[in-house]
Residue frames relative to the residue before (quaternion, step in Angstrom):
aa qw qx qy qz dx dy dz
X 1.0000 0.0000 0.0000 0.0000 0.00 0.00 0.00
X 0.5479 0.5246 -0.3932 0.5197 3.74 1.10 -1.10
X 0.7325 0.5049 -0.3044 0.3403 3.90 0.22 -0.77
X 0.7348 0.4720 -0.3160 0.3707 3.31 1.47 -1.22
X 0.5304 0.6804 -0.2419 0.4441 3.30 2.22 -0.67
X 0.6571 0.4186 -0.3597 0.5135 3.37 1.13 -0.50
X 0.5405 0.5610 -0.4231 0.4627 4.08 0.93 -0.44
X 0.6828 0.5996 -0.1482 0.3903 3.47 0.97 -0.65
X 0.4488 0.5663 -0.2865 0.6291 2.91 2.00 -0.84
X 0.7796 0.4310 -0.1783 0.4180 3.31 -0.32 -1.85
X 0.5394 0.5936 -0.3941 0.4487 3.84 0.78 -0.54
X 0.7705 0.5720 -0.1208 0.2540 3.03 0.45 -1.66
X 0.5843 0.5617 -0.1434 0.5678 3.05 1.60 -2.08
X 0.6704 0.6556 -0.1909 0.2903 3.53 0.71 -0.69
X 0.4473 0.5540 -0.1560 0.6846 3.35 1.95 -1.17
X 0.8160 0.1491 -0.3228 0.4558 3.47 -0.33 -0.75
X 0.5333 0.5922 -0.5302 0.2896 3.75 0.51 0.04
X 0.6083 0.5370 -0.1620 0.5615 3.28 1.90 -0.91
X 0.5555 0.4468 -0.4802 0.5111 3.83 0.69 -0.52
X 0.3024 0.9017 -0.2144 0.2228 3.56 1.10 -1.04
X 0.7758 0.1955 0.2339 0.5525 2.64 -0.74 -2.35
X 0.8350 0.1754 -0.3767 0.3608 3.75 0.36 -0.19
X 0.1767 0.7242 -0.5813 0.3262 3.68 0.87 1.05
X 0.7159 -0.3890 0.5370 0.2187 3.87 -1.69 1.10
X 0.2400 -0.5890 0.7651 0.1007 3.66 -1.19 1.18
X 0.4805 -0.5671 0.5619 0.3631 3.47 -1.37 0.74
X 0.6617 -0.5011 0.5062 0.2342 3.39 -1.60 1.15
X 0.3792 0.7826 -0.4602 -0.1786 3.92 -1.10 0.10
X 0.4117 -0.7643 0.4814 0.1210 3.03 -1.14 1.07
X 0.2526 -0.7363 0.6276 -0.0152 3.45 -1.83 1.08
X 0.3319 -0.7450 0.5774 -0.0379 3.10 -0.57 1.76
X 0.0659 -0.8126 0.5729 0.0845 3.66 -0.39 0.74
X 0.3148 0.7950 -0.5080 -0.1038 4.09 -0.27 -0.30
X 0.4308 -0.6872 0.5760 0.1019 2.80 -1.70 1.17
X 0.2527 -0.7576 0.6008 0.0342 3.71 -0.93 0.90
X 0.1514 -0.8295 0.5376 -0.0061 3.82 -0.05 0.99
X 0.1324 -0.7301 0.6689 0.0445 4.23 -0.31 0.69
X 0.1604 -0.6645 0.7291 0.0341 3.16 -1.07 1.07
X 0.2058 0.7206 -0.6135 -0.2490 3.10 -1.87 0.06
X 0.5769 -0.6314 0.5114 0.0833 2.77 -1.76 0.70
X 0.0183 0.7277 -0.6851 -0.0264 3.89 -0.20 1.00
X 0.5222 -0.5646 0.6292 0.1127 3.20 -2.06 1.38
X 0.0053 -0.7159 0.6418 0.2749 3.63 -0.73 0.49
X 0.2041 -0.7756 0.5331 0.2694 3.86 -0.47 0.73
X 0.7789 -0.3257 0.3771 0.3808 3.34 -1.46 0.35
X 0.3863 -0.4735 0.7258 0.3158 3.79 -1.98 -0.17
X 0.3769 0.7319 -0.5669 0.0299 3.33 -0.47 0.79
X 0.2789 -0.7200 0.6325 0.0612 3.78 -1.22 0.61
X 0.1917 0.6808 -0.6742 0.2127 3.60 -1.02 1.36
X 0.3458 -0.8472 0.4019 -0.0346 3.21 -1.16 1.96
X 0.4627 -0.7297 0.3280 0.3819 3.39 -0.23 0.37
X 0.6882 -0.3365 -0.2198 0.6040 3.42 1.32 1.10
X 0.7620 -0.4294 0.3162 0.3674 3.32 -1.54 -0.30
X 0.7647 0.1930 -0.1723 0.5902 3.59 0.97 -0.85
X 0.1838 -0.7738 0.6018 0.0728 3.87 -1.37 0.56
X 0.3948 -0.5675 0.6706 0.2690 3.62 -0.57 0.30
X 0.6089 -0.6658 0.3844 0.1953 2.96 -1.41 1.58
X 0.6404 0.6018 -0.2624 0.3986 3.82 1.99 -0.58
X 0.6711 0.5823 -0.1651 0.4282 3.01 1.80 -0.63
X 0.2613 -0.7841 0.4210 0.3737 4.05 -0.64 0.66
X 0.6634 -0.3780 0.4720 0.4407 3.66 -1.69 0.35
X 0.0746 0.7528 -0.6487 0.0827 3.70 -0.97 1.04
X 0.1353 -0.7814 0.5868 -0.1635 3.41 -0.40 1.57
X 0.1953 -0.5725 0.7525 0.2605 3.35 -1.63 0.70
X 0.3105 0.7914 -0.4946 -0.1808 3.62 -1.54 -0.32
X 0.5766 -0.5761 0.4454 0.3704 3.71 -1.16 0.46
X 0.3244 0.7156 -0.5979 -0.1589 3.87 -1.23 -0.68
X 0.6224 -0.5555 0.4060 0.3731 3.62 -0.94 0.69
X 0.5048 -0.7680 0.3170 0.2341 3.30 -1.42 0.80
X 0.4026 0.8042 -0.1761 0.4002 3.13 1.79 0.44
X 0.4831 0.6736 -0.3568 0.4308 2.98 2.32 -0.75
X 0.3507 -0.7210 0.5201 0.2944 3.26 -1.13 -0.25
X 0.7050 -0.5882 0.1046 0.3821 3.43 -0.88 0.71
X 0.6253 0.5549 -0.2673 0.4791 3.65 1.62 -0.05
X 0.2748 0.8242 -0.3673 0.3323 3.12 1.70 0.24
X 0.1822 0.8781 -0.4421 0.0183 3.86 0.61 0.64
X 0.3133 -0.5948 0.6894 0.2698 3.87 -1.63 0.00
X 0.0522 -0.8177 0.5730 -0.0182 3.12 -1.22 0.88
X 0.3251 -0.6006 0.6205 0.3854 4.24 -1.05 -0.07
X 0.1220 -0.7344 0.6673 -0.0231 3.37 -1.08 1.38
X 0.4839 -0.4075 0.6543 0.4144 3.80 -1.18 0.34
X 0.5324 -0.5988 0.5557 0.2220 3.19 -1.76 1.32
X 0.5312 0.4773 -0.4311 0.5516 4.20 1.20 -0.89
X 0.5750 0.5670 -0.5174 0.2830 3.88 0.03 -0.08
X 0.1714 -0.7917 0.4472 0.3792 3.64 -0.28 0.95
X 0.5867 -0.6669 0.3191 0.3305 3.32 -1.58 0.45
X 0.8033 0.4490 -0.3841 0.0746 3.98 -0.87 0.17
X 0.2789 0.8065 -0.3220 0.4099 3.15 2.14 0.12
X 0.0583 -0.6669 0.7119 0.2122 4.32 -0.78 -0.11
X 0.6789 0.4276 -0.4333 0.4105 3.68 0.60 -1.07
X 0.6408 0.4721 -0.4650 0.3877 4.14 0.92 -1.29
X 0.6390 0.5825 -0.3748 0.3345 4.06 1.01 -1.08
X 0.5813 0.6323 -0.2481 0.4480 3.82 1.35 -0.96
X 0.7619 0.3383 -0.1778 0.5230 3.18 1.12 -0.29
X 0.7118 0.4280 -0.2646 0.4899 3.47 1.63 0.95
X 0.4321 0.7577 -0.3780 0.3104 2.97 1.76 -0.70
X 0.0432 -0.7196 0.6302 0.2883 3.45 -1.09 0.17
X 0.8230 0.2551 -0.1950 0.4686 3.39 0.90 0.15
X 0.1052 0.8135 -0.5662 -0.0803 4.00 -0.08 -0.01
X 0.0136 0.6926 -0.6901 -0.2094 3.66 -1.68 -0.16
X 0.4602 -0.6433 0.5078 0.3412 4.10 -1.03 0.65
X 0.3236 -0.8023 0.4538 0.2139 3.51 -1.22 0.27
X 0.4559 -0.8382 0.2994 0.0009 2.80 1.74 0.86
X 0.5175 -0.6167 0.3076 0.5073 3.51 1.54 0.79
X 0.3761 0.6011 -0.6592 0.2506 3.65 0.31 0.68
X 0.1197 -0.7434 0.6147 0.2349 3.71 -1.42 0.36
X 0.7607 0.2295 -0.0405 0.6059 3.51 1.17 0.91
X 0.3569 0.6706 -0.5695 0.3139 3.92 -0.80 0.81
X 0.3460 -0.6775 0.6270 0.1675 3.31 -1.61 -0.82
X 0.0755 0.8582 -0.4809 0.1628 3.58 -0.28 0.90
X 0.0137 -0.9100 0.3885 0.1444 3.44 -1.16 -0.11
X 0.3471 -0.8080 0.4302 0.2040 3.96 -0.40 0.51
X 0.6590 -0.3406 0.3533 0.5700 3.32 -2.03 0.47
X 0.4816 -0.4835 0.7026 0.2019 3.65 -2.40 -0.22
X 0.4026 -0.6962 0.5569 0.2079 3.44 0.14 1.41
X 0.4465 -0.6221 0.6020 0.2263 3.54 0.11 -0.88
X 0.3312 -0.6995 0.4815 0.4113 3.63 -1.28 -0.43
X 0.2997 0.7518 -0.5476 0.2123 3.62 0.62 0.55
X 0.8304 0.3009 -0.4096 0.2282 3.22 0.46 -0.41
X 0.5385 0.4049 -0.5203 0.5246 3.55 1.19 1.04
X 0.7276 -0.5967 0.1065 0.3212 3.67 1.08 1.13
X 0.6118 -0.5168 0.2666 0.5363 3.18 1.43 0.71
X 0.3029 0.7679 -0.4859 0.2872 3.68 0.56 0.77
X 0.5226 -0.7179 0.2707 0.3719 3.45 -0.27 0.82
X 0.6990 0.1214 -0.1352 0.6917 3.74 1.02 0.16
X 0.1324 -0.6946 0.7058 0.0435 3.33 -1.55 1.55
X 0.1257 -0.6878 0.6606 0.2736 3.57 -1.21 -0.19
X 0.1116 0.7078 -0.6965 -0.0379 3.37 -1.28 0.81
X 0.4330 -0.7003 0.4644 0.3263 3.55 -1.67 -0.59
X 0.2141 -0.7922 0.5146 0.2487 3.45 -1.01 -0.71
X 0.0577 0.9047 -0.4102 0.0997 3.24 0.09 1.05
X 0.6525 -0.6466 0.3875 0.0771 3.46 -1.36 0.71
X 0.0297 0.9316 -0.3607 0.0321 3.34 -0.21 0.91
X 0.4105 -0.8177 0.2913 0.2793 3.30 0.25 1.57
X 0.7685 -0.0413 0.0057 0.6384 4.42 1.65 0.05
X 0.8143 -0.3166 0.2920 0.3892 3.25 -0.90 0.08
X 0.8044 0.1276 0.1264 0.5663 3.45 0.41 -1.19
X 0.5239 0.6090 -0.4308 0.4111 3.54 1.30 -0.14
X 0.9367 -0.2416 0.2127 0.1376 3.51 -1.33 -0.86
X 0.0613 -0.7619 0.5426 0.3483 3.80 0.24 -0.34
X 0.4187 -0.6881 0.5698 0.1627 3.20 -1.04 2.01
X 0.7614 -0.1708 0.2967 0.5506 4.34 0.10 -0.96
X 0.1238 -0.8277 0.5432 -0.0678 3.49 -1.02 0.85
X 0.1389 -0.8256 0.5162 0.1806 3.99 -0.87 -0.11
X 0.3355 -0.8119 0.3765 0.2941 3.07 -0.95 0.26
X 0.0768 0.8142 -0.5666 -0.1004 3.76 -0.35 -0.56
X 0.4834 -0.5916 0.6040 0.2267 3.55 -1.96 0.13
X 0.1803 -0.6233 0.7458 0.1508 3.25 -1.94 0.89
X 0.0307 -0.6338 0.7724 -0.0284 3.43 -1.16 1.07
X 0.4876 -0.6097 0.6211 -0.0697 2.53 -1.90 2.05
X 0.5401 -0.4873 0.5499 0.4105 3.75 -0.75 0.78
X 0.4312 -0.5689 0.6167 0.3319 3.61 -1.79 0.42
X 0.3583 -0.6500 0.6064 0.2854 3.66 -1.49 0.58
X 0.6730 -0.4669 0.3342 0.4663 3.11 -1.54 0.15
X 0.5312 0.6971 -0.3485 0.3324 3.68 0.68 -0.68
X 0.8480 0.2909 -0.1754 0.4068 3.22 1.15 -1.58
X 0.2030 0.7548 -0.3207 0.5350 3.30 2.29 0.00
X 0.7196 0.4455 -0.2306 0.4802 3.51 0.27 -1.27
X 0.7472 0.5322 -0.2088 0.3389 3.61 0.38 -1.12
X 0.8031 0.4582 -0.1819 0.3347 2.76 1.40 -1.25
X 0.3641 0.7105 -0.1606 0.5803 2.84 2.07 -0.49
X 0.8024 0.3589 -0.1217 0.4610 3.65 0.04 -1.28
X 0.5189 0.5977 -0.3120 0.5254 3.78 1.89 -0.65
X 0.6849 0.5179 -0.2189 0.4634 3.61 0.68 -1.56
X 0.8081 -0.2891 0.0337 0.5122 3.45 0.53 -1.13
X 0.0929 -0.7542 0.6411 -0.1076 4.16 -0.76 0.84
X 0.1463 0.6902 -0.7032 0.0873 3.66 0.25 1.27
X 0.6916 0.3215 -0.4862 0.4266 3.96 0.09 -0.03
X 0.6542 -0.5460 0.4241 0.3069 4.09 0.36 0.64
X 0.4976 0.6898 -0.5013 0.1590 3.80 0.77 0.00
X 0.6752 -0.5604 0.2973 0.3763 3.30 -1.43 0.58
X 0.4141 -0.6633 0.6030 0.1577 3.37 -0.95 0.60
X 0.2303 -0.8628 0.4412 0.0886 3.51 -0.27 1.08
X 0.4089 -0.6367 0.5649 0.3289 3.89 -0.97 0.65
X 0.2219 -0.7155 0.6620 0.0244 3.26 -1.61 0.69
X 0.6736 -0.5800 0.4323 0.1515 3.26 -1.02 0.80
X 0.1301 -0.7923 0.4300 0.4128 3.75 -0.02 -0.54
X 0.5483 0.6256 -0.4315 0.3490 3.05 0.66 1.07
X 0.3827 -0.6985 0.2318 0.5584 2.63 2.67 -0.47
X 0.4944 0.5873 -0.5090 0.3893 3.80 0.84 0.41
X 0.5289 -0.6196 0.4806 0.3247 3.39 -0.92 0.52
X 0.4948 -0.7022 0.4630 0.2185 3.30 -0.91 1.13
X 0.5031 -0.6424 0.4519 0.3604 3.86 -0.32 1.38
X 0.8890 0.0943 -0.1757 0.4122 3.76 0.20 -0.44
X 0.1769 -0.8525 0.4906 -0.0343 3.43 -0.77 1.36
X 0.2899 -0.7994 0.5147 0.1093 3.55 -0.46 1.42
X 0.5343 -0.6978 0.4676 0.0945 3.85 -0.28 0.96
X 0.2865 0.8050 -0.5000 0.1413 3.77 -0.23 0.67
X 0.6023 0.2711 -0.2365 0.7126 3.55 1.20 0.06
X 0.9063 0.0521 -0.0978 0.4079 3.05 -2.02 0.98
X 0.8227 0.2718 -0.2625 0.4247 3.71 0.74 0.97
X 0.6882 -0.4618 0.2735 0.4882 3.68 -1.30 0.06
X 0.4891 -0.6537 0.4161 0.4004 3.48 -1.08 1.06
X 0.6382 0.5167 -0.2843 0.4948 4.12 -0.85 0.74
X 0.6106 0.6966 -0.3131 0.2096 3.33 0.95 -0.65
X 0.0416 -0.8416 0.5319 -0.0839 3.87 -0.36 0.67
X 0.1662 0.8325 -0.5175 0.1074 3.00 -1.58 0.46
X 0.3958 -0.7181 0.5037 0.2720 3.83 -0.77 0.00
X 0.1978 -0.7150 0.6674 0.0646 3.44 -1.21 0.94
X 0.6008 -0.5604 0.4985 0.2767 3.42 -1.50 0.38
X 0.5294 -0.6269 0.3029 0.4847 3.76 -0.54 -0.52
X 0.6980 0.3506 -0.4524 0.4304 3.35 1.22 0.77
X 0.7367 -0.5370 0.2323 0.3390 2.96 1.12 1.60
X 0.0785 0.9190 -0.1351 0.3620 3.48 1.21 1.00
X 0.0047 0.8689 -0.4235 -0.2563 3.49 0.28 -0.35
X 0.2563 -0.8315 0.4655 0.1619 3.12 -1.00 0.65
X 0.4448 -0.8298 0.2504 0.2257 3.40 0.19 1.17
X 0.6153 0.5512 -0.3164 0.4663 3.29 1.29 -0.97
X 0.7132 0.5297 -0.1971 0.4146 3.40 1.09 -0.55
X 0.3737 0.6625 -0.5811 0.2895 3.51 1.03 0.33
X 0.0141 -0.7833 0.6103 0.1173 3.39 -1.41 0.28
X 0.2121 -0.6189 0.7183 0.2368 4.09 -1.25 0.13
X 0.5911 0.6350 -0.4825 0.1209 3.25 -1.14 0.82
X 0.5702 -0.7036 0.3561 0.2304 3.10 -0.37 1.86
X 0.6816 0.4759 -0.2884 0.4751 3.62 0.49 -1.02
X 0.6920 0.4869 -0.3756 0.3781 4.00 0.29 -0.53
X 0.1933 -0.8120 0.5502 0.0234 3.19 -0.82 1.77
X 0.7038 -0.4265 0.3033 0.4804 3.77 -0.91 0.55
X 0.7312 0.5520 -0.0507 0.3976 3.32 -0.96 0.36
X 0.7056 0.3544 -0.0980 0.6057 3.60 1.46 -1.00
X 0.6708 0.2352 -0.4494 0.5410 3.63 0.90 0.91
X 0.0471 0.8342 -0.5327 0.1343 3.73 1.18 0.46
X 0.8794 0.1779 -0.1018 0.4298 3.38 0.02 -1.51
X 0.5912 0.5521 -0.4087 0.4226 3.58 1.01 -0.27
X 0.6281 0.3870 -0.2997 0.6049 4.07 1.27 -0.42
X 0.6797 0.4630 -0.4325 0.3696 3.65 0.97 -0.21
X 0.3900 0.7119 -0.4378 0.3865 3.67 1.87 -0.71
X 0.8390 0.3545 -0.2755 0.3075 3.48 0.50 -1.56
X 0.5718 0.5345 -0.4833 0.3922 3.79 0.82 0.38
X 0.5680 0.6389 -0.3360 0.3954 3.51 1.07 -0.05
């Protein structure tokens, strides 16, 4: 009986080594994740904003402006004559008096030469613009405009002066529009009606050149008072 009790033992102990050894391995699992970054470029506007509206003729054009990043590096801003029409780079390239490239900027500040006011003949205030150009030969993207003002000359100093107030009747002189005094000056205040004459170029008189004569209309000693500055 001890012997069959011990077969029973060893029988027994056996099974559960087997229930054991043939029991399920936990399962495991692998999670992988992938994280993607996008980006996102802004294309900003062409835009152009001056540091004011009117400049002295001593002073340079100073601008802030935006342009998209798509331009290309010959993209350029330039000072055009206001009579230039607007949407042409190749018609504007042939007016500019001044230009800088934007060289793939999309954003900065900068500034150019002061055209000046010659090219609406030396008049004491010009208006021009400055516009943007999206390549060499390509497009104007958006432009402003603004004013050069030219110092007054003594001529127009005089006028303006002698306009405001003139209690002793003196002549009010013509000016040029460039602001030189006009070589021949036709007398209506503080003198005989008719009266004429030539000035020098600082607005002078020239004595030999007085004249009386009812018939002489402005304008009709022009080139004889202009002869004598030559």
């Amino acid at each position: 009986m001890k012997l069959f009790g011990v077969f029973l033992a060893l029988a027994s102990q056996s099974d559960a080594c087997s229930s054991s050894s043939s029991a399920p391995e936990p399962a495991t699992t692998t999670t992988t994740t992938t994280t993607t970054t996008t980006t996102t470029t802004t294309t900003v506007p062409p835009t152009l904003t001056l540091a004011k509206e009117d400049f002295p003729t001593a002073e340079r054009i100073s601008f802030d402006f935006t342009a998209p990043h798509v331009y290309p590096n010959n993209a350029w801003i330039g000072i055009i004559p206001t009579r230039i029409a607007h949407g042409s780079a190749r018609v504007n390239d042939q007016h500019d008096t001044a230009y800088v490239a934007i060289n793939g900027r999309t954003g900065g500040s900068d500034s150019l030469a002061n055209p000046g006011t010659q090219d609406c003949g030396g008049a004491r205030t010009c208006e021009w613009t400055i516009r943007m150009h999206d390549r060499i030969n390509g497009a104007e993207t958006t432009f402003e405009s603004f004013v050069v003002t030219r110092p007054a000359s003594k001529c127009e100093n005089e006028r303006a002066s002698l306009t405001q107030s003139n209690p002793e009747n003196e002549h009010i002189p013509e000016c040029k529009i460039n602001g030189d005094y006009t070589p021949d000056q036709y007398c209506s205040i503080g003198c005989p009606e008719g009266t004429s004459y030539c000035v020098d170029r600082q607005g002078d008189k020239i004595g030999s050149t007085i004249q009386l004569n009812n018939w002489t209309n402005k304008g009709d000693r022009r080139n004889e008072c202009q002869a004598l500055w030559n």
